[in-house]
C-alpha positions in Angstrom: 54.5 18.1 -32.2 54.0 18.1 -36.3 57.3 16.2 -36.4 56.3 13.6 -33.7 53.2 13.2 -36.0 55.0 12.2 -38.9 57.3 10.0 -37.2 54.3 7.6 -36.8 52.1 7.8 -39.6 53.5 5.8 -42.9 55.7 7.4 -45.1 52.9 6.1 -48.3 50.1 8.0 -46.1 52.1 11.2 -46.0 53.0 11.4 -49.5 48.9 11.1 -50.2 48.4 13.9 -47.9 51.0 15.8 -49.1 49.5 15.5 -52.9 45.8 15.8 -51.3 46.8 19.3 -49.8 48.6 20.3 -53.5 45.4 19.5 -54.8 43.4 21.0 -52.5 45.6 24.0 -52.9 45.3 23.8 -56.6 41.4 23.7 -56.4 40.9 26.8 -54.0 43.0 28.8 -56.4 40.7 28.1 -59.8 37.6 28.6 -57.9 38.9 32.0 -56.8 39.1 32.8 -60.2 35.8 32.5 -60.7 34.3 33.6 -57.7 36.2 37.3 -58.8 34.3 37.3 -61.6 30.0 36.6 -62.5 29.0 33.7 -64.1 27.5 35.6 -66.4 30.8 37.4 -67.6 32.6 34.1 -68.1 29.5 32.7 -69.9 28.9 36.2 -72.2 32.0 35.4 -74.4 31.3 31.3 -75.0 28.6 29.8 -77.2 25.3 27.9 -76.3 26.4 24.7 -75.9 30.2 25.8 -73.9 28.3 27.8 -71.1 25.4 24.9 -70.5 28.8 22.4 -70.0 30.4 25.4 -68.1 27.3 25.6 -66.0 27.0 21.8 -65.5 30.6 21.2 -64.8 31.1 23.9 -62.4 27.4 22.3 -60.5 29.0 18.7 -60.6 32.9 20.2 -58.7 30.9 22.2 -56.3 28.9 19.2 -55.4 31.9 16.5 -55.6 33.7 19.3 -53.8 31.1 19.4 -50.5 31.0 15.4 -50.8 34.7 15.1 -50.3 34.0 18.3 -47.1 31.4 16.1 -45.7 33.5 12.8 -45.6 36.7 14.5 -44.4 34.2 16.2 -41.4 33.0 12.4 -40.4 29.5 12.9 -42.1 28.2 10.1 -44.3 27.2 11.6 -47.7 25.8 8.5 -49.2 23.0 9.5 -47.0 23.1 13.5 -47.6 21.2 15.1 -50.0 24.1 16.1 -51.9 24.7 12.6 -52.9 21.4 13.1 -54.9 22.4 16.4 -56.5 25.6 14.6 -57.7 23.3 12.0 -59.6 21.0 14.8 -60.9 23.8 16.4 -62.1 25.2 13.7 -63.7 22.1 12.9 -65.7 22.4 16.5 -67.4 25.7 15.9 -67.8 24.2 12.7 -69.9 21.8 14.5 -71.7 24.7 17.1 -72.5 26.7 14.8 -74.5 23.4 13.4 -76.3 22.7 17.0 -77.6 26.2 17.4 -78.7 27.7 14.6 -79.9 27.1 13.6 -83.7 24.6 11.1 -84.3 26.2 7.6 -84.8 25.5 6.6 -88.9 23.6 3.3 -88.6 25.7 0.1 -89.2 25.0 -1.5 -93.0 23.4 -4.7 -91.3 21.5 -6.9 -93.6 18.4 -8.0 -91.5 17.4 -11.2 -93.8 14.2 -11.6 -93.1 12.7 -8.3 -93.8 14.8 -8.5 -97.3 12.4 -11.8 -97.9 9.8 -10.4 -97.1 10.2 -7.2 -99.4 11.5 -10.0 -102.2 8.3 -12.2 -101.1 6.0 -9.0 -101.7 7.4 -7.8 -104.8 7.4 -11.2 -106.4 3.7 -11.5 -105.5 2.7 -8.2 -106.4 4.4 -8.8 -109.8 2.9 -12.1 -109.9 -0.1 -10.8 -109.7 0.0 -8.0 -112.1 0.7 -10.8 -114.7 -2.4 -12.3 -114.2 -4.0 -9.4 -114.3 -2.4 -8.3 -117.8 -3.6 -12.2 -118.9 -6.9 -11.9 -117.5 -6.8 -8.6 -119.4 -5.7 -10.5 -123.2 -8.2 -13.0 -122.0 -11.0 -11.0 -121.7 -10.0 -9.0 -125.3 -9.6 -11.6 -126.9 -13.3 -13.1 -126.0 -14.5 -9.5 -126.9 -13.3 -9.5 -129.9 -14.8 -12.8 -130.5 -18.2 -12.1 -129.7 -18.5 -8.5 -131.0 -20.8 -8.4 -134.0 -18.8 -7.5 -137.7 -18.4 -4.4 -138.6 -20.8 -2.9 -141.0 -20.0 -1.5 -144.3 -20.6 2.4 -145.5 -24.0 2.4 -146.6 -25.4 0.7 -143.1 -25.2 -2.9 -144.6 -23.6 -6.0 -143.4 -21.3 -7.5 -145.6 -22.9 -10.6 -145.7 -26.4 -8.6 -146.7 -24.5 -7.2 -149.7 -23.4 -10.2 -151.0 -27.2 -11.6 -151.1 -28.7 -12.5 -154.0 -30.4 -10.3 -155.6 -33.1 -11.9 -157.7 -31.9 -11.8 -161.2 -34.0 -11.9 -164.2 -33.0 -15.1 -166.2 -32.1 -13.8 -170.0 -33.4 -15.7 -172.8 -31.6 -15.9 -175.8 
């Protein structure tokens, strides 16, 4: 009966269910591996970040793998909620390669107009420091000009010392 079978499907449809059942095979035989052994003993020897991948990766072919069971058993497993487990678990999967991927270095992009406006600010600012320092001179310089003259040793003006005395007129 298996040969009058063959004789009617497609030769192209046999060869993909020849290489589905090789993979099939081929998947039963690594997950015996690890279902001889804890997932804590095959997660004891690796690092932080190799057992979280372990962990998600092995949640993602567990879930692919019931997908594929339900569609080859007639179900529908767009509407099963395994179909949501598969997105959930692709979101951590996400988030994995966030946490461990380095950081891109940001792209040397000149953005022009917040260069003119740090150009715009610094001009002003130095603008305005000028004036200050003028207004400063300014203001010295009109200090200077109407601050009273210094006063000699003794407590008197020069201008009082150089009064005239009253001098006796000599006869000769």
């Amino acid at each position: 009966m298996e040969a009058s079978r063959r004789g009617v499907i497609p030769e192209d449809v046999q060869t993909t269910i020849s290489t589905l059942e090789k993979a099939v095979s081929d998947v039963e035989k690594h997950i015996e591996s690890y279902l001889k052994t804890s997932v804590d003993e095959i997660t004891n020897d690796l690092s932080t970040e190799d057992g979280a991948r372990l962990s998600v990766l092995l949640a993602y072919a567990l879930n692919t793998l019931f997908y594929i069971y339900l569609k080859t058993q007639g179900v529908d497993p767009a509407d099963h909620p395994v179909k949501d487990e598969i997105e959930r678990v692709k979101e951590y999967i996400q988030k994995l390669k966030q946490l461990t991927q380095p950081k891109e270095t940001p792209s040397m992009v000149l953005d022009k107009q917040a260069a003119n406006r740090f150009i715009q600010h610094a001009v002003n600012s130095a603008n305005a420091e000028n004036e200050r320092s003028e207004a400063a001179r300014e203001e010295k310089k009109e200090n200077k000009r109407k601050a009273p003259k210094k006063k000699e040793k003794g407590g008197k003006n020069k201008k009082s010392s150089k009064a005239k005395s009253p001098k006796k007129k000599l006869k000769n």
